[in-house]
N, C-alpha and C positions, 0 to 999 in steps of 0.2 A: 269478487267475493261479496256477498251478503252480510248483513248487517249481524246478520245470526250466525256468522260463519265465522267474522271478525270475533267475534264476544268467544268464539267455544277458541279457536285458537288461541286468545291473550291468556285467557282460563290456565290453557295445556301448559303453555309458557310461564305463567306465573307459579303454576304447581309445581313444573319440572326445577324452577329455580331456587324453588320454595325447600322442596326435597334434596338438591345439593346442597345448600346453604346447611340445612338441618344434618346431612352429614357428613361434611369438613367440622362442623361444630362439634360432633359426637367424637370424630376421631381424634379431635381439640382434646376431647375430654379423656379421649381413652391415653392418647401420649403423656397426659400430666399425671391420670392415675398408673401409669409405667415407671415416670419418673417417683414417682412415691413408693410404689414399690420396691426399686433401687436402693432410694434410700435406707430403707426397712429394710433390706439386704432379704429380700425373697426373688430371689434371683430365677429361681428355674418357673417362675409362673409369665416374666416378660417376654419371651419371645410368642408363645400360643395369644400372648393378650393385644402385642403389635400386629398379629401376622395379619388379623380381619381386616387392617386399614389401610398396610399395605401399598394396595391401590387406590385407593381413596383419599392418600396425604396429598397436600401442595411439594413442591419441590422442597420449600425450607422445612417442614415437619418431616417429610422423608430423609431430609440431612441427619436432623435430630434424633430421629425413630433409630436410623441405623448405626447413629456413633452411641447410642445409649444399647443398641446390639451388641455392637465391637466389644463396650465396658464389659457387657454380661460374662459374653462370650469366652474374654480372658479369666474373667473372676471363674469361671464355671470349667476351667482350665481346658477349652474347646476350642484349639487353635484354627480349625480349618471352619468351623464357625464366625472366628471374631475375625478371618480372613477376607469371609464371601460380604459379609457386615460391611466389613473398612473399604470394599472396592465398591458397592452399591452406596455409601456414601461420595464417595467420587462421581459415581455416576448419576447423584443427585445433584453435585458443586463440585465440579474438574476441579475448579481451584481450591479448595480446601486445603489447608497447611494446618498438623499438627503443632501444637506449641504447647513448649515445655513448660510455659507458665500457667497454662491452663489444662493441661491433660496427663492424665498419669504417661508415666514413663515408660511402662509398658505398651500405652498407646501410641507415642512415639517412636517406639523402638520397633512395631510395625508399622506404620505409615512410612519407613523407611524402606520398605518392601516392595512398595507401590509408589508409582507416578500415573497423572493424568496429561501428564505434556505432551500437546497434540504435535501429530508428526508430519502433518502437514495441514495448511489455513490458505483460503482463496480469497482475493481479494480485488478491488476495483478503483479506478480511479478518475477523478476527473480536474482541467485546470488548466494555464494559463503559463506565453513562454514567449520568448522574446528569441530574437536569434541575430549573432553579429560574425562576422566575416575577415579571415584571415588570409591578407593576399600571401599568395607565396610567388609571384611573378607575375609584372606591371607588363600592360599591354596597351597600344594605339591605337587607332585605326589612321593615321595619317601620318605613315613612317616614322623615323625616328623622333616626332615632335611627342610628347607628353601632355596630357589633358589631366588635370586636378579632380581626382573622385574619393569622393567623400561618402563613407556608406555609415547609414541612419538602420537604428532597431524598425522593425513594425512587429504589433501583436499576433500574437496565433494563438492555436490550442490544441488540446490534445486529450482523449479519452482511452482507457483500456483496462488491462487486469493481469493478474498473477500468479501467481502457486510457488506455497513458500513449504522448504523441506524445512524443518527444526533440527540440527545438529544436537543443539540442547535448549538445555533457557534463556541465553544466552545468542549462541553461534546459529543464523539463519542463513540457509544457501534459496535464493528465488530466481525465478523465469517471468520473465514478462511478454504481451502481447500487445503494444500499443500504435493508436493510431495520431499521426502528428501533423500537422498543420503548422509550416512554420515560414516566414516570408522575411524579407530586408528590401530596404532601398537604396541606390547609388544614384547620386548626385555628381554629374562631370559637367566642366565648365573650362574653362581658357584654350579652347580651340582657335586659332586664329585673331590673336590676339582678347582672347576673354568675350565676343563677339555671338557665341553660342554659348547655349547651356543642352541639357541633356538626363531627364529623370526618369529612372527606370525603376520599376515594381517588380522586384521577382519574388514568386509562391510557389514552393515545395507542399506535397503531401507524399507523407512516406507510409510503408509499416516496418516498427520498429521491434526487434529482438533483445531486450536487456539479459544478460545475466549477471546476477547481484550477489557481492558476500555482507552480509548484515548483521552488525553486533550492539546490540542495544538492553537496556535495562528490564527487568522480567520482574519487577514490581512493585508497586504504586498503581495509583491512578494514573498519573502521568510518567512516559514510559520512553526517554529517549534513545534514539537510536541513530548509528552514521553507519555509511557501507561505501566501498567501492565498486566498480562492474566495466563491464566492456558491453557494447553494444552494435547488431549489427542494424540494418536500417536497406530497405528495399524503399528505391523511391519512384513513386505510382505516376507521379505526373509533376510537370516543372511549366507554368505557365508564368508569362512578363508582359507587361507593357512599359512602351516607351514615348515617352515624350521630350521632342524637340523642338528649342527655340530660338532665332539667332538673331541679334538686334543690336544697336549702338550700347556700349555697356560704360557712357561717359554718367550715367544715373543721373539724369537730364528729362525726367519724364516728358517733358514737353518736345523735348528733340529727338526720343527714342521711334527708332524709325523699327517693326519690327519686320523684317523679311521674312520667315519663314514660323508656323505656329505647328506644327504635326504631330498629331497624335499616333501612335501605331495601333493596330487592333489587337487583341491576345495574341501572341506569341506563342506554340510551341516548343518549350525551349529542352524535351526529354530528352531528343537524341543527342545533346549534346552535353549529358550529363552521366556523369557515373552510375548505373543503376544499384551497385552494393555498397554501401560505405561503412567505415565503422569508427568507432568515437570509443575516448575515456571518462566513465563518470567517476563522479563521486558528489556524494548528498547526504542527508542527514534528515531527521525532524522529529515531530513525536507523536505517541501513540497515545492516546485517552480509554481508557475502560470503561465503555458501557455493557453494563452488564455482564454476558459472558463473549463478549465482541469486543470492537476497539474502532474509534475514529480513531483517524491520521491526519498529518499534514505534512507536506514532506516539498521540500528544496530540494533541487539535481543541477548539476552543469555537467554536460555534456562537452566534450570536446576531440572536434574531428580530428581524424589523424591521416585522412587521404585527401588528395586533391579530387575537387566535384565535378570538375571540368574533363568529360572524356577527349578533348582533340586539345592537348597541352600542343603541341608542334607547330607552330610559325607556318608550315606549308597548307595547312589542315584548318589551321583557323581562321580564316581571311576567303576560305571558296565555296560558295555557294550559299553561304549565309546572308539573306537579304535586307537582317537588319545594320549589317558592318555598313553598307555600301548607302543605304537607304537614308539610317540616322547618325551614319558617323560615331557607332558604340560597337565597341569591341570589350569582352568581359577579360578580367584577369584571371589566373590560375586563383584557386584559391580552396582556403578548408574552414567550413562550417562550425561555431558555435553555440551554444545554445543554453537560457536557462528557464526551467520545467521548473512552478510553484503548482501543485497539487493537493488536492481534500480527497478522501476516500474512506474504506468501510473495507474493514478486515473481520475476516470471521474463521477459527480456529475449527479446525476438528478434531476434538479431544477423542482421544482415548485412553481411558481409564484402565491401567494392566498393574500385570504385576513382573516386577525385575525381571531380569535372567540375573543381573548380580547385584543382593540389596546394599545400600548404604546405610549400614549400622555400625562402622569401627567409632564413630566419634560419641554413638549413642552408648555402647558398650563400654567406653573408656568412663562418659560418665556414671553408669550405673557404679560400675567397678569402686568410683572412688565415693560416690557415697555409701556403699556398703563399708567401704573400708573407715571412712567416716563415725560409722555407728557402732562399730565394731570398737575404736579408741574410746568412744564415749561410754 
């Protein structure tokens, strides 16, 4: 682009920003001469004098524009007016709540009509898990002799997303879709008199199925919430290594003689694993309000409830596996733990309607007793 091409462009640009600028200020002016109007109780000239700007307001002016409709509307005793008003106010700020300390009671008394509590919000996640191991039956590889194993957390992680139904403000039913990475390690030792050792790495990656019941707080800025859920979990690949070493174990570094140092190469370890399992959660954490969205942070434990191990049976576990024979490591029966620290980004889709059945008996009760009120007086 040329030098002269540059200049007519910035020009266009500065004009075009020059002429918004100049008309959010105009419709600045026309909303506060609406609101003056109000005041002055000339009620039937503000809706022709709002309607020009309309499109032309920010979201906060069109909050404004249209709860200053709704007031007319009612005063101007135009129900199906101060109706279509109070839902385009929603649809300017989902969240917008009537309050009795600042709004006639009439206005109140429809805002009870309407809700904008979205009926369902998707959401994403991502973070960081630890996972530990529950034997449910101890195992050898050197007949009835037992070997000491000792199993240690290692880090994973895990990323996915959601879709949460709203029961109400309150009660959330969600689905989840995530992916998990999650690993441990066993440490065995006192084979022949303490003489071996034996350290194996195993790494799971799964896809995981949560479904979640979730009941949490629906306002503030910070916005706690705890759930329960069941989970099922397809597990994609199960790779191990193992390392063995066998040596004088009098910890005599100068006299440790070591015989044997072997590392294994990755291990296959799928077929020998459950491919469906499924776990009990329960978690909790909070929800922060930005904007008309929400960060999260959210803790889960997870915990298995089947055995991971597909050949439980003594005849099955001991044949043709060539790390039993190889390294002297036989796995135990056992069910999976695991706990999931998560950050993510939730985003609501509102929509703004009106009842099938309003909630007005509490607002009605109080009209009722202030009328009755004024009436003693």
């Amino acid at each position: 682009m040329t030098s002269r091409g540059v200049f007519i462009f910035s020009g266009l640009l500065f004009l075009c920003t020059s002429l918004m600028a100049q008309s959010a200020d105009d419709c600045g002016v026309t909303l506060t001469a609406a609101v003056d109007e109000f005041n002055a109780g000339h009620f039937n000239a503000i809706p022709a004098l709002l309607n020009e700007c309309m499109d032309k307001f920010t979201r906060e002016q069109r909050e404004r524009a249209n709860m200053l409709l709704t007031q007319t509307y009612l005063l101007l005793d135009d129900p199906i007016g101060a109706e279509h008003s109070y839902l385009a106010v929603l649809q300017a700020n989902p969240e917008f709540l009537a309050d009795e300390n600042r709004d006639q009671i009439d206005v109140v008394y429809l805002s009870k009509k309407f809700t904008a509590t979205p009926i369902f919000s998707w959401y994403f996640n991502i973070g960081g898990n630890v996972s530990s191991v529950t034997v449910l039956n101890s195992w050898s590889a050197i007949g009835g002799q037992q070997a000491k194993k000792k199993y240690s957390l290692r880090p994973g992680l895990q990323f996915g997303g959601g879709l949460e139904y709203n029961l109400d403000d309150n009660f959330i039913l969600a689905a989840e879709l995530n992916y998990s990475f999650t690993a441990y390690k066993v440490t065995q030792s006192s084979y022949f008199d303490g003489m071996d050792g034996t350290d194996v790495v195993d790494r799971q990656n799964w896809l995981v199925l949560p479904l979640i019941a979730k009941y949490g707080a629906s306002t503030g800025k910070m916005r706690p919430y705890g759930y329960l859920g069941y989970s099922f979990s397809y597990l994609l690949r199960d790779v191990a290594t193992i390392k063995k070493s066998n040596g004088d174990p009098s910890g005599d570094k100068s006299s440790q003689i070591i015989f044997t140092n072997d590392e294994s190469p990755t291990l296959n370890y799928t077929s020998h694993r459950r491919a469906f399992n499924r776990a009990f959660l329960i978690g909790g954490g909070v929800k922060y309000k930005f904007g008309l969205d929400y960060l999260f942070a959210d803790l889960r434990v997870s915990l298995g409830m089947n055995n991971v191990i597909s050949t439980p049976q003594a005849e099955s576990r001991f044949s043709d596996i060539p790390w039993v024979t190889q390294y002297g490591y036989v796995e135990d029966d056992f069910r999976m733990n695991s706990v999931f620290i998560s950050v993510g980004f939730i985003h609501p889709l509102y929509k703004p309607r009106k009842l099938k059945k309003a909630r007005t008996k509490s607002v009605m009760k109080r009209i009722d007793r202030h009328k009755g009120n004024g009436a003693n007086e």
